[in-house]
mmCIF file of the N, C-alpha and C atoms, coordinates in Angstrom:
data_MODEL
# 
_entry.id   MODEL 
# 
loop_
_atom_site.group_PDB 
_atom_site.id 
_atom_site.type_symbol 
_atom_site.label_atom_id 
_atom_site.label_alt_id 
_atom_site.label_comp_id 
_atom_site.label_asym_id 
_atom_site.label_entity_id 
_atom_site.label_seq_id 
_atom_site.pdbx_PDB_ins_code 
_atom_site.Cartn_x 
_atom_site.Cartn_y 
_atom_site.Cartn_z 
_atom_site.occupancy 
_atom_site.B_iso_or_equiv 
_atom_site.pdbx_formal_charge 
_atom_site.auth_seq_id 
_atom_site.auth_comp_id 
_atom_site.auth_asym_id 
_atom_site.auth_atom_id 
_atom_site.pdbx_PDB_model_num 
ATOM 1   N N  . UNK A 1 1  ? 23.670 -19.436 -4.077  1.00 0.00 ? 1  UNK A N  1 
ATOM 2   C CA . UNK A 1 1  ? 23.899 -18.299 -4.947  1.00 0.00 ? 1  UNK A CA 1 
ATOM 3   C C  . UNK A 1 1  ? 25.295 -18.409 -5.535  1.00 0.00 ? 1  UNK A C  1 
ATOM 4   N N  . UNK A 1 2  ? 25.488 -17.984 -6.846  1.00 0.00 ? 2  UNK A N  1 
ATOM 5   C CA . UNK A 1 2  ? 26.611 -18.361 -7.920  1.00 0.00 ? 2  UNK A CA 1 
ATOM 6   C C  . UNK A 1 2  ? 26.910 -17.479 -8.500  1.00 0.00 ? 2  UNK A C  1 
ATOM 7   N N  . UNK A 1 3  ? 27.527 -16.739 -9.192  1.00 0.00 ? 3  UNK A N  1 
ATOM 8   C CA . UNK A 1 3  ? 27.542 -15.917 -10.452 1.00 0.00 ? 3  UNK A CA 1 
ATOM 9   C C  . UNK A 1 3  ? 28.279 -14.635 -10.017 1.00 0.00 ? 3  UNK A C  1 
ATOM 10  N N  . UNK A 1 4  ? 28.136 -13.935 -11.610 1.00 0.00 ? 4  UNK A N  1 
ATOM 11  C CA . UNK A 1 4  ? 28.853 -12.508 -11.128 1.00 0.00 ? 4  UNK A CA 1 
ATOM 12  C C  . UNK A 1 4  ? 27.936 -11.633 -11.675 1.00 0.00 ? 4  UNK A C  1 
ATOM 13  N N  . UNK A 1 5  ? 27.823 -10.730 -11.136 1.00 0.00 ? 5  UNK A N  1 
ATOM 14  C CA . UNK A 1 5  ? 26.941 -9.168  -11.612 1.00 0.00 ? 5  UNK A CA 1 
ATOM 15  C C  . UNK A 1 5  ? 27.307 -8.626  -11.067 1.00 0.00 ? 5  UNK A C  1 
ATOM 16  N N  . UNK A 1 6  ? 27.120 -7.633  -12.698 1.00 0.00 ? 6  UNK A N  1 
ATOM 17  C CA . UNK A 1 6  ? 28.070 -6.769  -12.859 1.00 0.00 ? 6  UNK A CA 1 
ATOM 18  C C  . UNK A 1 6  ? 26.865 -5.152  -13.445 1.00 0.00 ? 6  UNK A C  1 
ATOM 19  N N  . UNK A 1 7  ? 27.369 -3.819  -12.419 1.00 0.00 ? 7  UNK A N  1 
ATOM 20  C CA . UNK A 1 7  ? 27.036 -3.287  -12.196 1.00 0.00 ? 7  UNK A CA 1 
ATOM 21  C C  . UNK A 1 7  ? 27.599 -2.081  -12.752 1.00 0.00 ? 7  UNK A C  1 
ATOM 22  N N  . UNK A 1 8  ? 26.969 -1.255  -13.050 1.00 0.00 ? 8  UNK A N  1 
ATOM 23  C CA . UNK A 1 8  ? 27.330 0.229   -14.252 1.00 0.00 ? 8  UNK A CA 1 
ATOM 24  C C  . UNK A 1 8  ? 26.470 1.389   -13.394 1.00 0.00 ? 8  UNK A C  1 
ATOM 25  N N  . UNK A 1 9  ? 27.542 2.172   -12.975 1.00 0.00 ? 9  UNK A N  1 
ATOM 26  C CA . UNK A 1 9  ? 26.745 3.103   -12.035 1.00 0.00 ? 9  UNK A CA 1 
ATOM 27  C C  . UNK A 1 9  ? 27.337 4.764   -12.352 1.00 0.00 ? 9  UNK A C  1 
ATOM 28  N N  . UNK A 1 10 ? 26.985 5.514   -12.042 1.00 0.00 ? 10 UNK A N  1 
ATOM 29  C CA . UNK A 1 10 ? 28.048 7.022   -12.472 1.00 0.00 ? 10 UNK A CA 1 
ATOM 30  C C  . UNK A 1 10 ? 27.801 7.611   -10.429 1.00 0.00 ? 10 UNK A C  1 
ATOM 31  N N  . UNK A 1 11 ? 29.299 8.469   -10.398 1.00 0.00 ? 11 UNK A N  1 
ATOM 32  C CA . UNK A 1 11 ? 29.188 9.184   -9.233  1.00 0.00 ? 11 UNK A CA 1 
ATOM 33  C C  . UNK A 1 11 ? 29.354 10.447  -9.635  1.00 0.00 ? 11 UNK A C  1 
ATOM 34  N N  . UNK A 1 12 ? 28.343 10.964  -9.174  1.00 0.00 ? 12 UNK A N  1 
ATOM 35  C CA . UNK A 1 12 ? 28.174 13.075  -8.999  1.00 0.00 ? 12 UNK A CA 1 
ATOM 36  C C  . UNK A 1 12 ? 29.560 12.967  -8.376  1.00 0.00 ? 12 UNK A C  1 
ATOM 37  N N  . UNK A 1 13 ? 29.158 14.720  -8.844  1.00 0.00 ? 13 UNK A N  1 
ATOM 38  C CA . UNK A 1 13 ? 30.491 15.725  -8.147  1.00 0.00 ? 13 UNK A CA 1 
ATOM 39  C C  . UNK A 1 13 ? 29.880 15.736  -6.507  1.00 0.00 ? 13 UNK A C  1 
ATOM 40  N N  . UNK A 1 14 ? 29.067 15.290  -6.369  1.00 0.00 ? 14 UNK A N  1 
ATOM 41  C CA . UNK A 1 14 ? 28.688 15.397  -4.664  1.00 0.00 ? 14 UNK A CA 1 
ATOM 42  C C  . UNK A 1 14 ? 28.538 13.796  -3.742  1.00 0.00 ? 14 UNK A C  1 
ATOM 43  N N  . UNK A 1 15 ? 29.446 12.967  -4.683  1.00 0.00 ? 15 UNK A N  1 
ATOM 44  C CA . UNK A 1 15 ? 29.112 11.439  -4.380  1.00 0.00 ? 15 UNK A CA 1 
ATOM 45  C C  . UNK A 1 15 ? 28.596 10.704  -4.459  1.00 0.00 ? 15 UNK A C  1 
ATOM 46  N N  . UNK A 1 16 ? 27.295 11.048  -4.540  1.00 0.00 ? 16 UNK A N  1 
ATOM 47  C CA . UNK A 1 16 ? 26.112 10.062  -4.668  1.00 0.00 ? 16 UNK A CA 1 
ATOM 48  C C  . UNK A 1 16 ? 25.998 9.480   -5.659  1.00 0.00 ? 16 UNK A C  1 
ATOM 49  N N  . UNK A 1 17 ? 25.394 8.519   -5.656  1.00 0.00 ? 17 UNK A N  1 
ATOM 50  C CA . UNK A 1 17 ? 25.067 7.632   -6.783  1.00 0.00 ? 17 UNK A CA 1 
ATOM 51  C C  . UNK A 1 17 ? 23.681 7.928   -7.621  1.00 0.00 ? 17 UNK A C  1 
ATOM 52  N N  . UNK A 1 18 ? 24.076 7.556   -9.253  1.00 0.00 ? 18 UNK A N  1 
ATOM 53  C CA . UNK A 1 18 ? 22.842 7.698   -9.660  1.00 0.00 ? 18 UNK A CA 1 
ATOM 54  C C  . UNK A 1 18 ? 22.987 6.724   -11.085 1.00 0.00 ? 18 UNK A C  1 
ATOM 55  N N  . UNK A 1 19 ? 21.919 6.545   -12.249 1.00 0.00 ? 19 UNK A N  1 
ATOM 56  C CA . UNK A 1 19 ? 22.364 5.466   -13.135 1.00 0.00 ? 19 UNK A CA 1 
ATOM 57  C C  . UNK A 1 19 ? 22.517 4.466   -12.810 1.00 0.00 ? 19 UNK A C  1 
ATOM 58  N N  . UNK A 1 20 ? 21.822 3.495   -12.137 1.00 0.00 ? 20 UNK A N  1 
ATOM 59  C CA . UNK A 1 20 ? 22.732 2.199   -11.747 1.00 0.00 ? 20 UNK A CA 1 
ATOM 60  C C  . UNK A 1 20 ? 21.752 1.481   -12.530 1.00 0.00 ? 20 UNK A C  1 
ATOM 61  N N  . UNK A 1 21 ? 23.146 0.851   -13.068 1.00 0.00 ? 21 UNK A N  1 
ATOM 62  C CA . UNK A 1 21 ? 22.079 -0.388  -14.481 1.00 0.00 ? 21 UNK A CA 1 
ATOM 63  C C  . UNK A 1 21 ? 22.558 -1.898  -14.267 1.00 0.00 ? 21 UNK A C  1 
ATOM 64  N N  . UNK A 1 22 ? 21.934 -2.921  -14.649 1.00 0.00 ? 22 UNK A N  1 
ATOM 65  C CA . UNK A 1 22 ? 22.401 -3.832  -14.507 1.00 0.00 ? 22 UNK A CA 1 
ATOM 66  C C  . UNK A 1 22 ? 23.408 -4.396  -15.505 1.00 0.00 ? 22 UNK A C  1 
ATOM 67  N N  . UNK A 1 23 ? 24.493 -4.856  -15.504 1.00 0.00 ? 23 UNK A N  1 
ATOM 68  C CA . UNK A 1 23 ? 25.383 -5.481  -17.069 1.00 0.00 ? 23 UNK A CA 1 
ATOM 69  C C  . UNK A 1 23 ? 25.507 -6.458  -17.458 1.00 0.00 ? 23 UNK A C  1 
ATOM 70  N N  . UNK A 1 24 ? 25.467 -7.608  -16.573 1.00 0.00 ? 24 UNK A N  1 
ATOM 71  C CA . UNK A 1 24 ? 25.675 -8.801  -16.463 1.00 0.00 ? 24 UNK A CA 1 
ATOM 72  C C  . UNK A 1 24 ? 24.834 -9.342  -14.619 1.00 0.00 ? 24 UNK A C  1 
ATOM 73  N N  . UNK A 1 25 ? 24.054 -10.438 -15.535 1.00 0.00 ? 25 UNK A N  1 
ATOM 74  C CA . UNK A 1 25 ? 23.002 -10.409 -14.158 1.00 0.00 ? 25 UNK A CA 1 
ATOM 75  C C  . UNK A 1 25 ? 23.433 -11.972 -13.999 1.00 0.00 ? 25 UNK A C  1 
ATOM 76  N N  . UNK A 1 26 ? 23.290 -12.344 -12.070 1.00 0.00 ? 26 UNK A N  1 
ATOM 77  C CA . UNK A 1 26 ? 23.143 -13.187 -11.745 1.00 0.00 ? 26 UNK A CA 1 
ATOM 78  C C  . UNK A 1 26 ? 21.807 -13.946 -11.256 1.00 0.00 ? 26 UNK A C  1 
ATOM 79  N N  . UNK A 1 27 ? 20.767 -13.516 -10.706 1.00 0.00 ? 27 UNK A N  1 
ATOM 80  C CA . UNK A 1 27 ? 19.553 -13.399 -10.741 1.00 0.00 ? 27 UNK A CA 1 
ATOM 81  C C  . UNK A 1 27 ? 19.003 -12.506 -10.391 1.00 0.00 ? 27 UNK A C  1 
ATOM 82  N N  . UNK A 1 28 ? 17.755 -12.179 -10.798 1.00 0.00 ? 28 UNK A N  1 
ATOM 83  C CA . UNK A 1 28 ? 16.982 -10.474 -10.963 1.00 0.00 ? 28 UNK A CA 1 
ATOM 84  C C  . UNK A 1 28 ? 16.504 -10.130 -9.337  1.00 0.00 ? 28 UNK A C  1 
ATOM 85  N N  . UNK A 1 29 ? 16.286 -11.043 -8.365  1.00 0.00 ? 29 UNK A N  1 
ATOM 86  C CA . UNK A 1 29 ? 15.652 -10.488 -7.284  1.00 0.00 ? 29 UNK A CA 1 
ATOM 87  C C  . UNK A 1 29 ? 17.264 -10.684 -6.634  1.00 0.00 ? 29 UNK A C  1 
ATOM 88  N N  . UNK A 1 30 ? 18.291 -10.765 -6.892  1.00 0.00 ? 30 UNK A N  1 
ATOM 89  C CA . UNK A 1 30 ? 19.536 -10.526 -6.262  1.00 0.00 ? 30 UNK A CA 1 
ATOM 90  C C  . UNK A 1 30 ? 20.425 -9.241  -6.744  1.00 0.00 ? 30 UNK A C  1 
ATOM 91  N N  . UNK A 1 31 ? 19.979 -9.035  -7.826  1.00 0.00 ? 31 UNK A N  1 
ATOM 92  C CA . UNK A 1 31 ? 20.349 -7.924  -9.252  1.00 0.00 ? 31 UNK A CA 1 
ATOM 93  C C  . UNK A 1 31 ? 19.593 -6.309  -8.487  1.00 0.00 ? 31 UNK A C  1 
ATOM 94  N N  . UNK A 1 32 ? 18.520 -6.731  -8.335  1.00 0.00 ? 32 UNK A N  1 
ATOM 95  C CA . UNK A 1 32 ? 17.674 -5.747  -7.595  1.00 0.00 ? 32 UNK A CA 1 
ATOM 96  C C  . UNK A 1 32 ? 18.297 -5.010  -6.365  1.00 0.00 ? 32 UNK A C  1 
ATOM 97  N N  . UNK A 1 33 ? 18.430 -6.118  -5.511  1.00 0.00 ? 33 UNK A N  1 
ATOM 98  C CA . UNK A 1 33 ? 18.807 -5.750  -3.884  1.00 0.00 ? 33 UNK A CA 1 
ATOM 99  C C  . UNK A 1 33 ? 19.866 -5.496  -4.046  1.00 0.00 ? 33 UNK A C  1 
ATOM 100 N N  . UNK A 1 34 ? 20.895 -6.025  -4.849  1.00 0.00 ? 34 UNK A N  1 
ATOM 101 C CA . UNK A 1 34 ? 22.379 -5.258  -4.643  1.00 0.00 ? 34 UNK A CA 1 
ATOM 102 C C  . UNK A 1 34 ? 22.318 -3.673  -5.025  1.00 0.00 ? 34 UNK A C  1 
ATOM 103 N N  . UNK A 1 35 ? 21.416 -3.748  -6.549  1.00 0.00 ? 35 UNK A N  1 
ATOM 104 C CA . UNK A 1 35 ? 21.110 -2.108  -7.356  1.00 0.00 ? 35 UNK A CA 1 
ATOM 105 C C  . UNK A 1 35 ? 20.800 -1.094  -6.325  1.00 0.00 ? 35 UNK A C  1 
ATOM 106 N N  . UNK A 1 36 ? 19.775 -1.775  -5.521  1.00 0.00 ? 36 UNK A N  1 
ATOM 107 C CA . UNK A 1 36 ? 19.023 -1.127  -4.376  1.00 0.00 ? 36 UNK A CA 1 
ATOM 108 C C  . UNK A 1 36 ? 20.034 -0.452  -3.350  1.00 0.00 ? 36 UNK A C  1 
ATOM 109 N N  . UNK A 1 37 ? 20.461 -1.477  -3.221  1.00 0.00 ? 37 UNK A N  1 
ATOM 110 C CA . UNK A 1 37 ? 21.941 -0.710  -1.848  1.00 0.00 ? 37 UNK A CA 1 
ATOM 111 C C  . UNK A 1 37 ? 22.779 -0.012  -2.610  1.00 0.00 ? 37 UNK A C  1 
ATOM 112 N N  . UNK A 1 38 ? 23.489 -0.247  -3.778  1.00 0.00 ? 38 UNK A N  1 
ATOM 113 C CA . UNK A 1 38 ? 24.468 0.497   -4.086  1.00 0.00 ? 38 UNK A CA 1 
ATOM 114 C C  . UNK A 1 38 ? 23.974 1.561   -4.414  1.00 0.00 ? 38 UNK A C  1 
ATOM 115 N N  . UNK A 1 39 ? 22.837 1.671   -4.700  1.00 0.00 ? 39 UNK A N  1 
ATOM 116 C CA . UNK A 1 39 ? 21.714 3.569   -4.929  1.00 0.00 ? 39 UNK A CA 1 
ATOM 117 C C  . UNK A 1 39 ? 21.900 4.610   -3.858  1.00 0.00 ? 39 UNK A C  1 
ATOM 118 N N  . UNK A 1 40 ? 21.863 3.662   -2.469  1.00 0.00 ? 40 UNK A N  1 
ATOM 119 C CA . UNK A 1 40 ? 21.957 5.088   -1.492  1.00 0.00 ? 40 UNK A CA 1 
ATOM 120 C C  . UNK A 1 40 ? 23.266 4.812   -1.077  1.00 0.00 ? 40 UNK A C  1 
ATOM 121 N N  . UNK A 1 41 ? 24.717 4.455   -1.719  1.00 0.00 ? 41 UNK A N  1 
ATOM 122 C CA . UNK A 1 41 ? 25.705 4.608   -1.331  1.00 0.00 ? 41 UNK A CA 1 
ATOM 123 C C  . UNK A 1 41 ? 26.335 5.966   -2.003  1.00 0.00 ? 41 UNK A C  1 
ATOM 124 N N  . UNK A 1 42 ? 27.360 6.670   -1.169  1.00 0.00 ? 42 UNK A N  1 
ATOM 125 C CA . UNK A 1 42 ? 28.223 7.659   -0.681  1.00 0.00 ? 42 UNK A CA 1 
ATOM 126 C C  . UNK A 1 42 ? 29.921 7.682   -1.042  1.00 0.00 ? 42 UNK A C  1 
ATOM 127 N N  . UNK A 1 43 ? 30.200 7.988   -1.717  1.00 0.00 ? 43 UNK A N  1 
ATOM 128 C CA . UNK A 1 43 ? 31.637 7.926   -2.660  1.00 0.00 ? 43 UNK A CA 1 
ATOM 129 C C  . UNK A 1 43 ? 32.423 9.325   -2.470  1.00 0.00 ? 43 UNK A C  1 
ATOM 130 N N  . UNK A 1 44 ? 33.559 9.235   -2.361  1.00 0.00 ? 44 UNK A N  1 
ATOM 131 C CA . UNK A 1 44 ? 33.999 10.625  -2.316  1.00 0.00 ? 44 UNK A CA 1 
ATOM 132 C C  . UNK A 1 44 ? 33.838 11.413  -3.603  1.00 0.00 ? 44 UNK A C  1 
ATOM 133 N N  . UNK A 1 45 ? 34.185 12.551  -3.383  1.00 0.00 ? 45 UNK A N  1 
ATOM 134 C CA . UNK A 1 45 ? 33.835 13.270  -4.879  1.00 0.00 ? 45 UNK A CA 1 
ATOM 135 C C  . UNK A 1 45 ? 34.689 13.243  -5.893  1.00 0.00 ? 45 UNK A C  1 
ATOM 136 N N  . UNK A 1 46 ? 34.186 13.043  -7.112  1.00 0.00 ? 46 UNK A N  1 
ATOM 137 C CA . UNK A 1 46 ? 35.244 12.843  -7.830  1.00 0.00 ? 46 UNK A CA 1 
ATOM 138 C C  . UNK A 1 46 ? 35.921 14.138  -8.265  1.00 0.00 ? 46 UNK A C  1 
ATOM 139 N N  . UNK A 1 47 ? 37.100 14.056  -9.211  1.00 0.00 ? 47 UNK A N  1 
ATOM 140 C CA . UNK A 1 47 ? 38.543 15.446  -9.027  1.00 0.00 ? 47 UNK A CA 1 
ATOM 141 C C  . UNK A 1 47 ? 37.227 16.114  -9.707  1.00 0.00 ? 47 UNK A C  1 
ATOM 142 N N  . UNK A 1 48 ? 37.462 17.328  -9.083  1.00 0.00 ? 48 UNK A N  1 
ATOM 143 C CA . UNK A 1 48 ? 36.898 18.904  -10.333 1.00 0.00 ? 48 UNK A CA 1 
ATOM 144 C C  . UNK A 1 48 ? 35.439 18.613  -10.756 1.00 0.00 ? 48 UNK A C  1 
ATOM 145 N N  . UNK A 1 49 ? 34.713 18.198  -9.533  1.00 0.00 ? 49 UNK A N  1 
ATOM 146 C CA . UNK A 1 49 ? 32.904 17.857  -9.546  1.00 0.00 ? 49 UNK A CA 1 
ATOM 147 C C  . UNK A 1 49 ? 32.710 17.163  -10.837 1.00 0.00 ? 49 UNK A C  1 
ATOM 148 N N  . UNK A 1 50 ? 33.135 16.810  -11.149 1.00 0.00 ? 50 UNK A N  1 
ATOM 149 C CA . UNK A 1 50 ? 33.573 15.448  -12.577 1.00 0.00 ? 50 UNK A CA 1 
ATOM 150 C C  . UNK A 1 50 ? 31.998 14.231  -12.282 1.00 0.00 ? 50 UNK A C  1 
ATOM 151 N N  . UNK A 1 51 ? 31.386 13.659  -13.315 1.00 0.00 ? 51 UNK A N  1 
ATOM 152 C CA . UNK A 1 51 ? 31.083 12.559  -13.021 1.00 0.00 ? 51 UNK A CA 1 
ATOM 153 C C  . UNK A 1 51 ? 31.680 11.264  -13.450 1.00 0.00 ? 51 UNK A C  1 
ATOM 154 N N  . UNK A 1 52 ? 31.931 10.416  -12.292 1.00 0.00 ? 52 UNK A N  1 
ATOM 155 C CA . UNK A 1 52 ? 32.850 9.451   -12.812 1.00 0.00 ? 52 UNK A CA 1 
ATOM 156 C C  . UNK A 1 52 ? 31.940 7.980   -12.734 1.00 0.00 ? 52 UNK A C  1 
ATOM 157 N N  . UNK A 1 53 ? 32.026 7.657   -14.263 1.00 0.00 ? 53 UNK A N  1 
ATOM 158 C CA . UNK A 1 53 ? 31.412 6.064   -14.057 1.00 0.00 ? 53 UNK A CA 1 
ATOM 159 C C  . UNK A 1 53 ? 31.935 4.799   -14.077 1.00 0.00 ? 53 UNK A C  1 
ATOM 160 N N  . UNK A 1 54 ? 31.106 4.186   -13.728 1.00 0.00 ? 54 UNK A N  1 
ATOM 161 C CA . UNK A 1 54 ? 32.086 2.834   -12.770 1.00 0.00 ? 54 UNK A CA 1 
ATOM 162 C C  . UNK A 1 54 ? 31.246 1.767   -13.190 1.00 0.00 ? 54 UNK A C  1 
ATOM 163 N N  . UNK A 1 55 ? 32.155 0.354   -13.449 1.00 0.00 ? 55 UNK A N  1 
ATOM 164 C CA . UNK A 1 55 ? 31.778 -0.687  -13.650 1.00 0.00 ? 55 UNK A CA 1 
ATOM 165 C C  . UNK A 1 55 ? 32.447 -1.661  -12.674 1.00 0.00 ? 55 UNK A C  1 
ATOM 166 N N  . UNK A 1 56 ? 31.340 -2.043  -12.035 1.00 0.00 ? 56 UNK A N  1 
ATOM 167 C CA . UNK A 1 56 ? 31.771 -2.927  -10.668 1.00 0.00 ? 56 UNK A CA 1 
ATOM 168 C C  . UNK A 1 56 ? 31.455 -4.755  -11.198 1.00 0.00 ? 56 UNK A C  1 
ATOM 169 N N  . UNK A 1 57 ? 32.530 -5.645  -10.867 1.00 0.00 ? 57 UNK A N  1 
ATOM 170 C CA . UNK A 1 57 ? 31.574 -6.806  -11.062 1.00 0.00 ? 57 UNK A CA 1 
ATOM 171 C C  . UNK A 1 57 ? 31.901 -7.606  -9.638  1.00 0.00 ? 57 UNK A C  1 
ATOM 172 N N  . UNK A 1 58 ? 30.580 -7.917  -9.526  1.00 0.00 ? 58 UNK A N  1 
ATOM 173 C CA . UNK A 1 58 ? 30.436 -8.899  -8.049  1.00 0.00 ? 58 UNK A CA 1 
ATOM 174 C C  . UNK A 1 58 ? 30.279 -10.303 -7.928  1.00 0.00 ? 58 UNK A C  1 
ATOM 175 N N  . UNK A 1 59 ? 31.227 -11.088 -7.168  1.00 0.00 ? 59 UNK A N  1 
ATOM 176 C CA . UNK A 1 59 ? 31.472 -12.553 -7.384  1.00 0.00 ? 59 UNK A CA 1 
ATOM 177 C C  . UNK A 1 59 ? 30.592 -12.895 -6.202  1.00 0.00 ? 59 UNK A C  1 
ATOM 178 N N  . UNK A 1 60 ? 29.825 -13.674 -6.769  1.00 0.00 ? 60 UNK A N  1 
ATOM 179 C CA . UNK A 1 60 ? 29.100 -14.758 -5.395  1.00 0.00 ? 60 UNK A CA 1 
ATOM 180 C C  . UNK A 1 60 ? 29.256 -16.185 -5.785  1.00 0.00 ? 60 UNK A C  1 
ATOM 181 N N  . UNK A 1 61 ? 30.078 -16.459 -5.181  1.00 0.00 ? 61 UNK A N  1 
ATOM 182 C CA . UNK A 1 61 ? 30.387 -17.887 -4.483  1.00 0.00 ? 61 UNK A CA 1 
ATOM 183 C C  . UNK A 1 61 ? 29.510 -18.460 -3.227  1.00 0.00 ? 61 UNK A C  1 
ATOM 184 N N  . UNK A 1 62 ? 28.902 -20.219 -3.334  1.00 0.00 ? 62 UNK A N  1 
ATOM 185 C CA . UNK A 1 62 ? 28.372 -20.514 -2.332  1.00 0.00 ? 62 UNK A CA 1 
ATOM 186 C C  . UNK A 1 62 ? 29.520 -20.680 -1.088  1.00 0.00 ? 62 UNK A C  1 
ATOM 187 N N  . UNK A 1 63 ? 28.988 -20.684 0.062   1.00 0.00 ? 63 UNK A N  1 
ATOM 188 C CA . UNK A 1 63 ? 29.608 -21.051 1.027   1.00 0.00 ? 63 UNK A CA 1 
ATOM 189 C C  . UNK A 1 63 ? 29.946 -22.235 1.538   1.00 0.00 ? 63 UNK A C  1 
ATOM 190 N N  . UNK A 1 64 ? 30.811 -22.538 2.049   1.00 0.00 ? 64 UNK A N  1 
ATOM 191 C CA . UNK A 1 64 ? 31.493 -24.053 2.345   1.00 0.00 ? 64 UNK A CA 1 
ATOM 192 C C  . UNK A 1 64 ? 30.694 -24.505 3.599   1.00 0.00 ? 64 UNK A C  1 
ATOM 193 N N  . UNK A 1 65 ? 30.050 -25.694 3.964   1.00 0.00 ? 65 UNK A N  1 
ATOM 194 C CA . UNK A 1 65 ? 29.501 -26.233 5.071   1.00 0.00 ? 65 UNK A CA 1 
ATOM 195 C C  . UNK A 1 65 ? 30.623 -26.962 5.673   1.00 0.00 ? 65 UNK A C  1 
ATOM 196 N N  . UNK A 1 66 ? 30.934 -27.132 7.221   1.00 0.00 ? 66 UNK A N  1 
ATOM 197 C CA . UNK A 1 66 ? 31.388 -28.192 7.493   1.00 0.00 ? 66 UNK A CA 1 
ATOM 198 C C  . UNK A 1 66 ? 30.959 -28.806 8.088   1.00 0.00 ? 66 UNK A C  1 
# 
């Protein structure tokens, strides 16, 4: 696994996540499972029940064998 995806999400005034889109994809059944977890993640609230949106990008690098 290689690449970066990159993720567009908004947080409620109560944390939670909602909106999560894909922006830049590394592959779709990896695009998925990350979307998937970051859905039932928990954020503090943002100032004055505000929704605040966020663009995350995620590096996957393979791992080194020795």
């Amino acid at each position: 696994l290689k690449g970066k995806l990159v993720l567009q999400w908004d947080i409620l005034g109560s944390g939670e996540v909602t909106n999560v889109k894909v922006k830049e994809s590394v592959d779709p059944v990896v695009d998925k499972c990350v979307a998937d977890k970051l859905a039932k993640w928990k954020f503090p609230a943002p100032p004055n029940s505000m929704v605040a949106n966020v663009s995350y990008p995620f590096q996957f690098t393979p791992a080194t064998t020795k």
